[in-house]
Structure formats: structure tokens, C-alpha cells
N, C-alpha and C positions, 0 to 999 in steps of 0.2 A: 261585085260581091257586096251584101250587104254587111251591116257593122255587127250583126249579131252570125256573121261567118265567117271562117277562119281556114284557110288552108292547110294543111298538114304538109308535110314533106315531100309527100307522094305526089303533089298534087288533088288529091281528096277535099275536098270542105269541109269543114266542123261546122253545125251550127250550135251555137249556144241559146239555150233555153231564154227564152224570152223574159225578161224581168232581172236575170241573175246579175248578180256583182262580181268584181274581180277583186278577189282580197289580194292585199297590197304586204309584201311583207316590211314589218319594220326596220328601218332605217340602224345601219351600226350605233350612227349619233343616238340617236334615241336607243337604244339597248344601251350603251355608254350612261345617260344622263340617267335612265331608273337605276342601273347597280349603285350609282353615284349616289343617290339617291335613299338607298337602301343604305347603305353604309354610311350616311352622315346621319339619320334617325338611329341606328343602332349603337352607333357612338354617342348618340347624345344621352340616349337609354343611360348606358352602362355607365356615363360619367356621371348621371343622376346618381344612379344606386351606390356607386362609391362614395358622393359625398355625403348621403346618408347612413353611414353605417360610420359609427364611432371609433377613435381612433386606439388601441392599446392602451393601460394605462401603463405609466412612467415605474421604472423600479430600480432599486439602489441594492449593491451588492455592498457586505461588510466583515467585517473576519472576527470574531471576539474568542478570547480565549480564558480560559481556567485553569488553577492551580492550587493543590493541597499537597499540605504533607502525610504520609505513614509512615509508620515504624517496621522497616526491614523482618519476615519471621522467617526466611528460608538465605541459609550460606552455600554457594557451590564454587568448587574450586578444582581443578586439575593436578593431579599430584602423580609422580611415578620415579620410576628407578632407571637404571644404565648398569650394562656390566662388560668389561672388555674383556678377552682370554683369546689363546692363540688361535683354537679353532672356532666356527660360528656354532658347533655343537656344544663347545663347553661354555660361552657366551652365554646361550639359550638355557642352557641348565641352570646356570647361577641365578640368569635372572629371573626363573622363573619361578625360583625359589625364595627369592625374593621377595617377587610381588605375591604369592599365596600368604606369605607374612604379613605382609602390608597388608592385605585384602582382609584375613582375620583379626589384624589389630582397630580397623575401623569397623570392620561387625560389634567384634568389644563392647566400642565404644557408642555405639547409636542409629550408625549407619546401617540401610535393609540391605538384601542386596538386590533390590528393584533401582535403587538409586544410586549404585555404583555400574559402569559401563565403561569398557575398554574403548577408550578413544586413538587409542596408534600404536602399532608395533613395528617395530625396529630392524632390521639388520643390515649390517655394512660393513665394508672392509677398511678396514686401516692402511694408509701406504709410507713409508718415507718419504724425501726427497726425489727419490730415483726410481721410486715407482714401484717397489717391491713393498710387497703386502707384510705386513709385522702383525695380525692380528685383525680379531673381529668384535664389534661392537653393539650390543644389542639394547636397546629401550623399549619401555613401554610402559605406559602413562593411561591412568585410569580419570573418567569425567566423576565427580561424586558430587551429590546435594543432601546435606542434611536441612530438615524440616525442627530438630531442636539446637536453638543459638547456645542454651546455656551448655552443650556437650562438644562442641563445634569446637572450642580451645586445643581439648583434652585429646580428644579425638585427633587435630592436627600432631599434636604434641608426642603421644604412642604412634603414631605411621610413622613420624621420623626417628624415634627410638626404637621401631622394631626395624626397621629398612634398612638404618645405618646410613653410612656418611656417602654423599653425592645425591641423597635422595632430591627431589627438582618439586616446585611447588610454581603453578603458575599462574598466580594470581588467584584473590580469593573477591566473588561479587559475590553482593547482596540482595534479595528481591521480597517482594511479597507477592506472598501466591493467590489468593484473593484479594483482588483489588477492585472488584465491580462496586463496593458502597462508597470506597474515594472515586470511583471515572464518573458515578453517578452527581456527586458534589458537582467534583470539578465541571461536568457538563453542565449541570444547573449554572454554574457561575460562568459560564462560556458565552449560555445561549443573555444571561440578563448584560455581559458585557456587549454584547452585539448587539442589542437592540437599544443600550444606551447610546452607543456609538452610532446607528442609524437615525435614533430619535435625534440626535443634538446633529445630526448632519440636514436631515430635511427639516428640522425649522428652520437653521441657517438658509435655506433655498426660500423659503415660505409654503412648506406646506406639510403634508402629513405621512405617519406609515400606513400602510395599513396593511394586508394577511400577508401570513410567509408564501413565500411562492416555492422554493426551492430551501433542504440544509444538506449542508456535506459536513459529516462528523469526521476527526480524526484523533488521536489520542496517542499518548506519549511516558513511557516511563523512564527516568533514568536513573542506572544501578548504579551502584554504588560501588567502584574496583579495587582493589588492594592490588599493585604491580608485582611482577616476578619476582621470586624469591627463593634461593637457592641456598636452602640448611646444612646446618654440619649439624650432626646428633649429639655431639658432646658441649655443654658449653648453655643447652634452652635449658629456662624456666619451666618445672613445671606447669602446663596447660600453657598455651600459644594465647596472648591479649585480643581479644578484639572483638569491634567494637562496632555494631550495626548501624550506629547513627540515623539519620531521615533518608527518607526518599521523596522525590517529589513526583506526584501524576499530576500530567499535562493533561489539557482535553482543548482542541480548537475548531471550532465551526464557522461553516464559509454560509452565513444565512441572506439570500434573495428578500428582500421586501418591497411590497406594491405601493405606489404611492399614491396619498388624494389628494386631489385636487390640481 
């Protein structure tokens, strides 16, 4: 049999065409060393382009804060009555009677009645020692804000003389109700307190600020409280003293800056 003939299985010959080749297929090794191949150029690629691409610039995080005073122009305070009696029906009657007094004597005086609001009503049973009920006890306590300080005295002073004795006061705070042209100060003097405090921290490093990146605002006011306080009717001055003194707005911001160089 000649070299350009081939037997088949059967027995049969093949002859192969005269001239032709027998392609060879590639070797595992060699399929091995091109992926190998391929993958150390691609990596050498990609470690190029990273270290041509610049790296983030550096930034400094700082906190500055601000502070002004105002002048208090809104008082609100909690005030109401109690009444005990044997049944919780004649409780509720007393006291209800009550507070319609109370309620009118601070209209009187300045109070709308947008800004008075029933903050809790009451009932409950009284018991001795031994567990048997002697009575029922009923409260109710009204939230009020006046918006005039100068009537604010006068106004306490009638709710406790028209209510009568056990009337309950609890606690009198101060606010102002417009406060956006102080947050606006105090923020001005937030944001130049932070970027002093970043300026003097990056030259200490040796180098510079430069744009904000990030600000987180937050703001702060604190009233001003007068503690509980529990009147007898007989015995006040004329108009209740007091006295709105300062308030302070806080303003603090948390400002990102980029650095140069």
C-alpha cells in the first residue's frame, strides 16, 4: 500500500489526494502557553492604564459651629385644674366648670383660642388602704401660647384667680417664632468657623483647601423653661413677673473640603 493510501476499517483503501497535508492539531502545551500568553499582555495593558489615570484628590472633614442671641417673643405654658367628689359624675361636672372659667379668663386676657388646646383629661378612682374606693378624681390641663409677652403676666395671674385654689401650672418656656434671620447669622458664622478651622489644619500639613465637596447643616435652639409650679389663688401679686430674657440659636455644619497639592 502506498503512503498516499490508507485503509479503512473494513478493509477498503483510502487514497489521499496527491499533494495534500495532514493538519496537525495543536499541542495542549501550546494551547497552554497562547492563553498564558494572552493574559500576561492583558495585564500588562490594564496595569498601564491604571497608572495613568490620577489618583483622587485628598480631603479633610471639619465641624464649625455658630451662635447668636434673640429675644424670646412667644410664652407657652401648661396650666389646668383637678376636682375630687364622691361620684366621677360630679367630679366631671365641677371640673368642667372650672375649666370653661379658666378658658374664658385667658380669652380676657389675649389668649385666641387657636392657641389654647386640651392636652389631657383625667378620671380616676380614689381608694384607701384597703382598697375601697372613697371617691373620684378628675383633671384636665389645657397647652396655651401667647404670642404678647407684655399680657402673658396678667393673663397667668386671672386663670389662677378665676380657677381658684389647686389650679397646677407646669412650667412656663420661651421661644421665638421667627428665627430664620438668627439661623441665617448663625450659619454664616458656622460655615467661616469651618473653613478657618480647615484652613489652619491644611497648612499645618503643607498644603491647601480647595472646593467644598460635601455640607451637612444642623441647628439648635434652646428655650428657655420656668419649672413647675403649683399656685394658691390667695396670697399672688397682681400680674405673675416674668421675664423672657435671651435665647440662643445654634447652627453647626459638618463641611468636606478638597485638598491641593
Amino acid at each position: 500500500m502506498s503512503e498516499n493510501t490508507k485503509e479503512n476499517e473494513t478493509g477498503a483503501s483510502l487514497e489521499r489526494p496527491h499533494g495534500s497535508t495532514r493538519r496537525r492539531r495543536p499541542s495542549q502545551l501550546t494551547m497552554v502557553l497562547a492563553i498564558g500568553l494572552v493574559v500576561a499582555v492583558s495585564g500588562l495593558v490594564w496595569n498601564n492604564i491604571g497608572h495613568s489615570r490620577s489618583a483622587p484628590p485628598g480631603t479633610i472633614s471639619v465641624t464649625g459651629s455658630g451662635t447668636v442671641q434673640g429675644t424670646p417673643d412667644t410664652v407657652s405654658f401648661q396650666i389646668g385644674v383637678q376636682n375630687v367628689a364622691q361620684s366621677a359624675a360630679q367630679a366631671l361636672s365641677a371640673n368642667n366648670a372650672r375649666v370653661s372659667t379658666l378658658e374664658n379668663s385667658l380669652l380676657r386676657d389675649g389668649v385666641t383660642p387657636k392657641d389654647m388646646q386640651t392636652s389631657g383629661l383625667d378620671i380616676y378612682e380614689n381608694t384607701n388602704n384597703q382598697g375601697a374606693v372613697t371617691g373620684f378624681t378628675v383633671s384636665d390641663d389645657l397647652n396655651v401660647t401667647m404670642h404678647q409677652l407684655s399680657k402673658a403676666g396678667a393673663a397667668l395671674d386671672g386663670a389662677v384667680r378665676a380657677a381658684g385654689n389647686g389650679i397646677q401650672l407646669y412650667g412656663v418656656s420661651f421661644s421665638i417664632s421667627n428665627d430664620s434671620q438668627l439661623l441665617a447669622t448663625a450659619r454664616a458664622k458656622a460655615m467661616q468657623n469651618a473653613r478657618l478651622e480647615a484652613s489652619q489644619v491644611a497648612g499645618g500639613g503643607g498644603t491647601a483647601l480647595g472646593s467644598i465637596v460635601t455640607i451637612t447643616d444642623q441647628e439648635n435652639s434652646s428655650p428657655v423653661i420656668v419649672p413647675y409650679t403649683n399656685f394658691q389663688a390667695s396670697g399672688l401679686a397682681s400680674g405673675v413677673p416674668l421675664r423672657a430674657g435671651s435665647q440662643s440659636v445654634n447652627v453647626q455644619v459638618s463641611v468636606v473640603y478638597s485638598l491641593k497639592g
